[in-house]
C-alpha positions in Angstrom: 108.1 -24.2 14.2 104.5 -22.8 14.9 105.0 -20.3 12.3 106.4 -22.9 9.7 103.3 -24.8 10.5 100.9 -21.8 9.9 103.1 -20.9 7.1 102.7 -24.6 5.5 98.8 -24.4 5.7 98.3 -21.2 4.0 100.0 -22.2 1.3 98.1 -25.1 0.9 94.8 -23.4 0.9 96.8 -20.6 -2.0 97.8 -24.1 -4.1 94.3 -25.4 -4.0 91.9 -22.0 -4.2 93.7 -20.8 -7.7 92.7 -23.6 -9.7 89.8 -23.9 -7.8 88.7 -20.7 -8.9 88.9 -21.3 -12.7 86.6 -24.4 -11.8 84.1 -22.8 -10.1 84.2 -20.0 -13.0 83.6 -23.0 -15.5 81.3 -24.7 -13.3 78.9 -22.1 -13.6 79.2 -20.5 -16.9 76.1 -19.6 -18.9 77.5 -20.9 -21.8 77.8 -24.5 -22.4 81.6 -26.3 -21.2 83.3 -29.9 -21.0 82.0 -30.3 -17.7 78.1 -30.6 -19.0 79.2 -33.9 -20.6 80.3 -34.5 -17.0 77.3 -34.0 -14.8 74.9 -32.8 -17.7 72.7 -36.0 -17.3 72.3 -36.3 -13.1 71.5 -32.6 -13.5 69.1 -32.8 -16.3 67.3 -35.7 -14.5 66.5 -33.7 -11.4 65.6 -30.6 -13.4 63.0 -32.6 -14.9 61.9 -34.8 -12.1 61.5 -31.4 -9.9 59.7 -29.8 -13.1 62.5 -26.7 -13.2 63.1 -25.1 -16.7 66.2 -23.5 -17.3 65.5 -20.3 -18.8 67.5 -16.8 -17.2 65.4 -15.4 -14.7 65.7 -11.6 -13.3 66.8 -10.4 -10.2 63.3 -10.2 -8.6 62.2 -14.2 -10.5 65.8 -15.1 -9.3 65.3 -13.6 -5.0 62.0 -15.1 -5.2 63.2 -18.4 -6.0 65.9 -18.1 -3.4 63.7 -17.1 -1.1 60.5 -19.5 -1.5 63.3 -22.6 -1.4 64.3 -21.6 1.6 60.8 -20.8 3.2 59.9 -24.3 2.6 63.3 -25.6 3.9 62.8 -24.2 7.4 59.5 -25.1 7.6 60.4 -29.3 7.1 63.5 -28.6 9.1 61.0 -27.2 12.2 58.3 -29.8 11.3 61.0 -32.6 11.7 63.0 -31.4 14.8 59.8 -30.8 16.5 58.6 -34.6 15.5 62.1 -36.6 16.2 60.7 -37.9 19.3 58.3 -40.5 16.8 61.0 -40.2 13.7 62.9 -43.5 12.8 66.7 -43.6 13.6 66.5 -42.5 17.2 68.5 -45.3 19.3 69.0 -42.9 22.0 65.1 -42.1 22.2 65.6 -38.1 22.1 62.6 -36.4 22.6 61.3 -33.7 19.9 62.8 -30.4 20.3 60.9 -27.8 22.1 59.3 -24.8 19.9 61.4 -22.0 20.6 64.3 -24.3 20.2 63.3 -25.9 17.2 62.5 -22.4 15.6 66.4 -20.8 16.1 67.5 -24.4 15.4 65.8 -24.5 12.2 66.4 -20.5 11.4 70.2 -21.3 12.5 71.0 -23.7 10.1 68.9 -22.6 7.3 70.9 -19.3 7.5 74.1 -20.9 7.2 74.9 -19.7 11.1 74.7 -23.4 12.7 74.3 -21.4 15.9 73.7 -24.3 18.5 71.7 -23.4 21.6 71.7 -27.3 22.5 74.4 -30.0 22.2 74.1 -32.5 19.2 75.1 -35.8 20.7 71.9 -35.5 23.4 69.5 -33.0 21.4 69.5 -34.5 18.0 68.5 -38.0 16.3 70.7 -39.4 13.8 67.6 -38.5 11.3 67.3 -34.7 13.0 71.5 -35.1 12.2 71.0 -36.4 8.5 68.0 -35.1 7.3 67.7 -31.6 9.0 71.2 -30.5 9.7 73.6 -32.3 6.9 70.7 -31.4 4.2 70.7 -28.0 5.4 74.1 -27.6 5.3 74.4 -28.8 1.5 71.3 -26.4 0.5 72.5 -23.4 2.5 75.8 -22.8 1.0 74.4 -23.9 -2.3 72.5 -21.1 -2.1 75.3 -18.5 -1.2 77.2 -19.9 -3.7 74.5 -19.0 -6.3 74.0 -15.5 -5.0 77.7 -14.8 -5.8 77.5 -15.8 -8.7 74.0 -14.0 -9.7 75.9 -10.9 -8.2 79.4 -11.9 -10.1 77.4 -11.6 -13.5 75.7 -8.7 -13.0 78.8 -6.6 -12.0 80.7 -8.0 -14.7 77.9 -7.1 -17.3 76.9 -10.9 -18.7 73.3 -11.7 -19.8 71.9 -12.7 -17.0 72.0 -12.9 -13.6 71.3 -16.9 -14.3 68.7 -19.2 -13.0 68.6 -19.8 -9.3 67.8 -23.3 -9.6 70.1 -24.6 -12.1 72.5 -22.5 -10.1 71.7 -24.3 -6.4 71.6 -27.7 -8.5 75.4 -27.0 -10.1 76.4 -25.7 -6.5 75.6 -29.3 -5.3 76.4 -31.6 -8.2 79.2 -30.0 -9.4 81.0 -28.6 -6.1 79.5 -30.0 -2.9 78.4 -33.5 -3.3 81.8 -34.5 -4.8 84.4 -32.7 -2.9 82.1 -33.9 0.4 82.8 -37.9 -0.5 86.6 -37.0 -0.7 86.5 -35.1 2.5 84.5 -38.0 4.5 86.7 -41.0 3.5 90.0 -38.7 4.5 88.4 -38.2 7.7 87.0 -41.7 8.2 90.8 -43.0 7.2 91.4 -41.1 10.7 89.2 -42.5 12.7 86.5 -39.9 12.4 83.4 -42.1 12.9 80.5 -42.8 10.5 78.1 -44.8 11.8 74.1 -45.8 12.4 75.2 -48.0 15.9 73.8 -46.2 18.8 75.7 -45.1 22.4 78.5 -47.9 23.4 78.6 -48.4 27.1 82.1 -48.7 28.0 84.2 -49.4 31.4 86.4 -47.5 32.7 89.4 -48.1 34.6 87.5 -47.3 37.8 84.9 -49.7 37.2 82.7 -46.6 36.5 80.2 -47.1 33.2 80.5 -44.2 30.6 78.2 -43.7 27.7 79.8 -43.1 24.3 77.9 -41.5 21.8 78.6 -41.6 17.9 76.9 -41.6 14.9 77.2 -40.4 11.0 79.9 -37.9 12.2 82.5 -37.7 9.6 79.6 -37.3 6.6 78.5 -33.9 9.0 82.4 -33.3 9.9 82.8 -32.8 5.6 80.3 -30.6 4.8 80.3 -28.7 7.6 83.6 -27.4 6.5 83.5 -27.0 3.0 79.8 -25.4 3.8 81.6 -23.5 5.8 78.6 -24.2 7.9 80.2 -25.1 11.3 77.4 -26.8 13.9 79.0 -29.6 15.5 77.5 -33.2 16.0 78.8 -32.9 19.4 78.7 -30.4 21.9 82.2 -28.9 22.1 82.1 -29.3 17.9 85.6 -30.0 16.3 87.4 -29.8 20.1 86.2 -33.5 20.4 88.3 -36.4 19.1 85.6 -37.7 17.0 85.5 -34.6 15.4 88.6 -34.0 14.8 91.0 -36.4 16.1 94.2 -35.5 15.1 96.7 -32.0 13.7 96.0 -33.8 9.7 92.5 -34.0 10.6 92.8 -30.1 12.1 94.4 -29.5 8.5 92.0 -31.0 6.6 89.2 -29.2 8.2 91.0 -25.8 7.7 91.7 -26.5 4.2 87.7 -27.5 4.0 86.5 -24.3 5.2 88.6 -21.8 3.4 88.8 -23.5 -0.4 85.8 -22.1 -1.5 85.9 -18.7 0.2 89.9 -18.6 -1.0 88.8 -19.5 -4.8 86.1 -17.0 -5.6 88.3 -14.0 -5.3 90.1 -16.1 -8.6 86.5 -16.8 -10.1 85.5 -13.3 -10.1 88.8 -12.6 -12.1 88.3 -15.0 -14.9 84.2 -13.5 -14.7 85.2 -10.2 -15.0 88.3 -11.2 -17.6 90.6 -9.6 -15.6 93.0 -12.3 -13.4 94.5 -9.4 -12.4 91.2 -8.0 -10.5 90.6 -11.2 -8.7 94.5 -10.7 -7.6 93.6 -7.6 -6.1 90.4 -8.4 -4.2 92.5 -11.8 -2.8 95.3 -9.7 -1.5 93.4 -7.1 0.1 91.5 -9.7 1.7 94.1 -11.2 2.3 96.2 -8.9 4.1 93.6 -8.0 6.8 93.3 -12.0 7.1 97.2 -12.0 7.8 96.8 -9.1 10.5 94.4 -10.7 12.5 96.1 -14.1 12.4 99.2 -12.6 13.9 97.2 -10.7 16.8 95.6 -13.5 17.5 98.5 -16.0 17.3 101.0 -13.4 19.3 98.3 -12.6 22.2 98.0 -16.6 22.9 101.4 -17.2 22.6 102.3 -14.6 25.0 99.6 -16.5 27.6 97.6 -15.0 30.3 99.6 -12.2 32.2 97.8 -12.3 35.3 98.2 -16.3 35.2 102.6 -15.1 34.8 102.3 -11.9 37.6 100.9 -15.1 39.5 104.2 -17.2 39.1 102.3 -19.5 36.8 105.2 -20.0 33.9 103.4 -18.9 30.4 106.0 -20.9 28.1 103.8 -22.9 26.0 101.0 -20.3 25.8 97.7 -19.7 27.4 96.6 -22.9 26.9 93.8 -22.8 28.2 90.3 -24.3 26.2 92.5 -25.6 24.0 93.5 -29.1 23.2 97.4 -30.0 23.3 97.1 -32.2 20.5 96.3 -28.5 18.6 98.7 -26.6 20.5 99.0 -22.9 20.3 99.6 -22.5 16.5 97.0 -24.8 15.0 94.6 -23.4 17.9 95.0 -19.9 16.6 95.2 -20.1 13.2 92.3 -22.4 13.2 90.5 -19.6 15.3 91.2 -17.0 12.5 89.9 -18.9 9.7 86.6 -20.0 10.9 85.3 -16.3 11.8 87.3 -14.9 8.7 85.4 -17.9 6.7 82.3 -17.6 8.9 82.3 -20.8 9.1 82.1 -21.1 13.3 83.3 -25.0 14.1 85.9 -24.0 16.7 88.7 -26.5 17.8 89.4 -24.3 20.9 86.8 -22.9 23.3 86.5 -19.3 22.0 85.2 -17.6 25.6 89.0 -18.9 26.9 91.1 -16.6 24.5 92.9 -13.9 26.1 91.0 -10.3 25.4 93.2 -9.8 22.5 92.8 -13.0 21.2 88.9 -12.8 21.4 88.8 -9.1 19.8 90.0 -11.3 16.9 87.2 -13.3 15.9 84.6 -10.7 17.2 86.1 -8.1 14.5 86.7 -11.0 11.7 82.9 -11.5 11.8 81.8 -7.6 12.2 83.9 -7.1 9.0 81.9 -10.1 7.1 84.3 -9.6 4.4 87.6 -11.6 5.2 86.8 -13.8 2.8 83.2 -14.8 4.4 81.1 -17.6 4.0 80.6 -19.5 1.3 80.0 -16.5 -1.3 78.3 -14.0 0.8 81.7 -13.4 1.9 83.1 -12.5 -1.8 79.3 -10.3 -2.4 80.5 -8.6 0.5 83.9 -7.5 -0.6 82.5 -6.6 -4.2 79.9 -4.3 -2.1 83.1 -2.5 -0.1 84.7 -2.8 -3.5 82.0 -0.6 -5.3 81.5 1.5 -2.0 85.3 2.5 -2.5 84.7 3.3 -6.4 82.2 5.8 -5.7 83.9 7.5 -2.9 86.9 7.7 -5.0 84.9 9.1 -7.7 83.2 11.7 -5.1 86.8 12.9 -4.7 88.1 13.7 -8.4 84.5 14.8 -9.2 83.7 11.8 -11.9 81.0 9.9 -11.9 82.5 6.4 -10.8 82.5 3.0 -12.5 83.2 -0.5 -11.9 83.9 -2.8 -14.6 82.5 -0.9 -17.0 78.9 0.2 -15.2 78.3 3.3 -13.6 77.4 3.4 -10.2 74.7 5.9 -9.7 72.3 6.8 -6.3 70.6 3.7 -6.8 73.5 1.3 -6.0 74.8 3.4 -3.4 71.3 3.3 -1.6 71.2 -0.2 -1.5 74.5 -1.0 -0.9 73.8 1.8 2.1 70.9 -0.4 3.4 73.4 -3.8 3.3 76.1 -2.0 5.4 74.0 -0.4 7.9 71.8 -3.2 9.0 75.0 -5.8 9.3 75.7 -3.2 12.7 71.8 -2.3 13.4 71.2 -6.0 14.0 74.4 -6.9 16.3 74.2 -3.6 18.7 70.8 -2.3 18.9 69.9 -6.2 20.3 72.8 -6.0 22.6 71.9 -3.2 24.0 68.8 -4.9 24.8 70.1 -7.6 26.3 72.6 -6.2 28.7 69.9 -3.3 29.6 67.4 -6.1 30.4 67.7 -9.2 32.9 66.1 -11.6 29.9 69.5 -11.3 28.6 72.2 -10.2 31.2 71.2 -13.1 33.5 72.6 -15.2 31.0 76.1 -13.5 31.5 78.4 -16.0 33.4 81.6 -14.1 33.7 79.7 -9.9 34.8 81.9 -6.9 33.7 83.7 -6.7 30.5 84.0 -9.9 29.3 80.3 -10.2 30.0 80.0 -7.5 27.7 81.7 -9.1 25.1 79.5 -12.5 25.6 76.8 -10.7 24.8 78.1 -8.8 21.2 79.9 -12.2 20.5 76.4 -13.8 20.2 74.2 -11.1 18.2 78.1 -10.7 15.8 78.1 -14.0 15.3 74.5 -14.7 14.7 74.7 -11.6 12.5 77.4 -13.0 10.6 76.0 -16.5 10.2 78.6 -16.9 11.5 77.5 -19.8 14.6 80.6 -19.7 17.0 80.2 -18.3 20.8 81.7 -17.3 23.6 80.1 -20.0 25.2 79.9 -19.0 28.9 76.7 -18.1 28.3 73.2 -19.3 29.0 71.5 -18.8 26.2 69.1 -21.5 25.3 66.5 -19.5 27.2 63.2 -17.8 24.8 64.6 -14.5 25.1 67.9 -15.4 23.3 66.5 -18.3 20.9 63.9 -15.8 19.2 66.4 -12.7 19.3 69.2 -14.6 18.1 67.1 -16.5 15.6 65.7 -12.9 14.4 69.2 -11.9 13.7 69.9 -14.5 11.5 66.7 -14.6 9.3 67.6 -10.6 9.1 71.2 -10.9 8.8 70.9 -13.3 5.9 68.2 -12.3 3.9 67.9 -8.5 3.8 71.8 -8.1 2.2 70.7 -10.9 -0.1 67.9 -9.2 -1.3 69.7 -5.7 -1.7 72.4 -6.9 -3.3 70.9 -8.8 -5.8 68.9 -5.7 -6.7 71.9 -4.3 -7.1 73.5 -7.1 -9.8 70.1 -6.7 -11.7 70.5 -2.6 -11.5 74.0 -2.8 -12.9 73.4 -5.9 -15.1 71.1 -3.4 -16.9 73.2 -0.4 -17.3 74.9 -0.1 -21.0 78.9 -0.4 -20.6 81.0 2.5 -20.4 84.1 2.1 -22.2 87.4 3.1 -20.7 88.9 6.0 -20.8 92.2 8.3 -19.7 90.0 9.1 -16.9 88.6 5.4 -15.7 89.7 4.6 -12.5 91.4 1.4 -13.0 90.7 -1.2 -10.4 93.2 -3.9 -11.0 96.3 -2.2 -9.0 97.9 -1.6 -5.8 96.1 1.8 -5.5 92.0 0.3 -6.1 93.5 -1.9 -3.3 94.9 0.7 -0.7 91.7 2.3 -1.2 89.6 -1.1 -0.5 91.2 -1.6 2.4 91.0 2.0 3.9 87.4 1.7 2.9 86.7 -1.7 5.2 88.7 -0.7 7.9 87.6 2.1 8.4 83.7 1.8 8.2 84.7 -1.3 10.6 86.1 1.0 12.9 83.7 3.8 13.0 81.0 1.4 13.5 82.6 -0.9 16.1 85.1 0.3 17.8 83.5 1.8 20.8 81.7 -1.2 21.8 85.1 -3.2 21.5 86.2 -0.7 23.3 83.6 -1.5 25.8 84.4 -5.4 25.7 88.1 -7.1 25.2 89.6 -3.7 24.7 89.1 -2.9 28.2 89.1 -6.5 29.7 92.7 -6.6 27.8 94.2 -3.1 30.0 92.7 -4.2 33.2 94.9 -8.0 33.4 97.9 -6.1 32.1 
């Protein structure tokens, strides 16, 4: 039955992300479609209340726009977390948030981490909720939306790499904003709350009082999913009941966070005008998806062994952190797709899976290339993609291409910085911390699951990912500027590199094909992929997961 279920929801997410991908190609073409008789007029409205012209832009116009958006996003996201004490919509009188705290808060979400040092229900206003943390989670994915694409056209040789703006405009109007409203009223139809009412006091049956909170929670619960975004209005995020209530609710949240990172795969084929390319990308991405849901789905099964050399029957799985309304299979499979989606709303506490279970989303998110985020995940796999070209290339002593363009020194050296900073950022700071007390003091469980605490929380902060093992302290100075570093560093370099990239290839002449082109759009171009990912993974990882679950993992056997 567990498998059936998995088995039922993966093809769901197939049926939805194909024809999701031919939208998305049409959503954003350069060239005029049916759908600007559709949204042209909202969209031309805002472009000319915010004063933005449409022209193409270059690579370097088109990163500067990105980035000067999203400098003065973080700085009214800070500005209003730090004033939410005074702000309007505050029935439960939270005070501002505290610098340091406001700062990764801020840096967290405008990064598309939603890394939570604090718990929303008691460290947030509903206007910190609405306008800081729902907008940001609209604008951030909009934005990583329109990098893919800018990246998708300059690999596949169109004019431009596009306009930034009319980009993060279609990425809302055309994408978000609708599929959001669906989204919230299926999740308000199951109980889901959306609301401005403040705490109810309620009795329980001991005659004790308890404090309820609530709020606009199914409006966050939608876009935090299909943002693949993932900070939760409450504390223990989609765990809780008004999160996520029930297994259709579970569905619908998993089928939220993994359309769009499912359908670009399929956009990138009709881009390049090759289905059959966006085939191969999906399946290799695919695959390694496939591999880690059965480790992790196999390992929980199989439950706890020292709980079972205890006496302690392990029948219905190591169950614990996780909700029994989930069970085992929704519980893992749920666990797979937000680190493979980096999307980080967890329905299960992460820091309760057995070793092997953990290793799981810990190597989902130090790949950043199982489908990924909300189109930094797809850049990603086009980088590994290109990566694999030219080392195929190397080794039949032609100079490579991809789609046409040749990939000389100058993509390979940025492509170089992109991969080697994704690793620099996640162990050089761990290192730190464990080496220091500022950051081993937070460490609630010592010894090698302490170990990977600490790589769980740089990984995912890396990623943009957001989830944690969350035994540990770490809403202390030390770990809100570190991790809140990583992010801004994690995000923002790669973008930059890549789309220098797009505008290097973008203005290369096309090559045509020949008996010698290494064709791209077949089961070899995908063996090679894979071996490519994996085994950069592995040379760059494995030791310190040796360090963490690997070893945790042989000493409960």
């Amino acid at each position: 039955m567990d498998l059936i279920q998995i088995a039922v929801v993966l093809a769901l997410v197939l049926l939805c992300a194909v024809p999701m991908g031919a939208y998305l190609a049409r959503a954003f073409s350069l060239e005029p479609t049916r759908l600007d008789r559709v949204f042209g007029g909202t969209e031309r409205f805002i472009y000319k209340i915010s004063g933005i012209t449409t022209e193409d832009m270059n690579w370097k116009t088109y990163a500067k726009a990105l980035l000067f958006s999203n400098f003065v996003m973080v700085i009214i996201a800070y500005l209003l977390l730090r004033l939410q004490g005074v702000l309007p919509l505050n029935p439960s009188n939270i005070a501002g948030m505290e610098p340091l705290l406001s700062f990764n808060t801020a840096t967290s979400f405008l990064t598309n981490t939603n890394l939570q040092h604090y718990s929303g229900e008691s460290g947030l206003s509903y206007f910190s909720q609405m306008m800081v943390i729902i907008y940001l989670m609209f604008t951030t994915p909009a934005t990583g939306i329109a990098l893919a694409l800018a990246f998708m056209r300059g690999v596949t040789g169109k004019r431009s790499v596009g306009n930034f703006y009319v980009d993060l405009v279609r990425a809302h109007t055309r994408v978000l904003l609708p599929l959001a409203v669906v989204v919230t009223l299926l999740l308000v139809a199951q109980g889901v709350p959306q609301t401005l009412g403040g705490t109810v006091n309620a009795t329980t049956l001991e005659g004790a009082v308890q404090q309820i909170a609530r709020g606009p929670v199914a409006a966050l619960e939608s876009i935090k999913h299909l943002g693949t975004n993932g900070g939760g209005f409450f504390g223990v995020n989609s765990s809780h009941p008004f999160e996520n209530p029930t297994p259709l609710t579970n569905v619908i949240e998993i089928l939220s966070m993994f359309l769009i990172p499912a359908a670009l795969p399929f956009t990138f084929g009709h881009m390049a005008a090759s289905r059959k390319q966006g085939k191969i990308i999906f399946a290799a991405m695919g695959l390694v998806f496939l591999l880690f849901l059965a480790i992790v789905t196999v390992n929980e099964t199989n439950g706890n062994p020292v709980l079972a050399g205890a006496g302690l029957s392990q029948a219905a799985g190591s169950m614990e952190g996780k909700e029994v309304r989930f069970g085992i299979a929704q519980s893992a499979l749920f666990t797979a797709v937000t680190t493979a989606a980096t999307t980080g709303t967890v329905n299960n506490m992460h820091d309760t899976l057995t070793p092997l279970g953990g290793l799981v989303p810990l190597a989902e998110m130090m790949l950043n290339c199982v489908f990924g985020g909300d189109g930094v995940g797809m850049v990603n796999i086009l980088m590994y993609a290109i990566m694999a070209v030219f080392l195929a290339g190397l080794m039949v002593g032609r100079t490579p291409e991809f789609l046409g363009r040749k990939i000389e020194g100058k993509e390979m050296k940025l492509i170089a910085i992109t991969i080697l900073v994704h690793p620099l950022i996640i162990l050089a700071p761990s290192a730190i911390a464990l080496a220091t007390d500022m950051g081993a003091s937070a460490i609630s469980n010592p010894g090698f699951h302490g170990i990977s605490q600490v790589v769980y929380e740089f990984t995912s902060s890396a990623a943009n990912n957001g989830s944690g093992f969350e035994g540990l302290g770490d809403n202390t100075p030390f770990w809100n500027v570190s991790t809140g570093l990583v992010m801004l560093f994690g995000r923002y370099i790669s973008m930059i590199a890549l789309l220098a990239a797009a505008g290097s290839l973008l203005a290369k002449k096309p090559v045509p094909d020949t008996i010698g082109t290494f064709k791209t759009d077949n089961g070899t171009f995908m063996v090679i992929l894979l071996s490519t990912v994996l085994i950069v993974g592995a040379l760059t990882f494995f030791p310190v997961l040796a360090l963490g679950p690997i070893a945790e993992w042989l000493t409960i056997r």
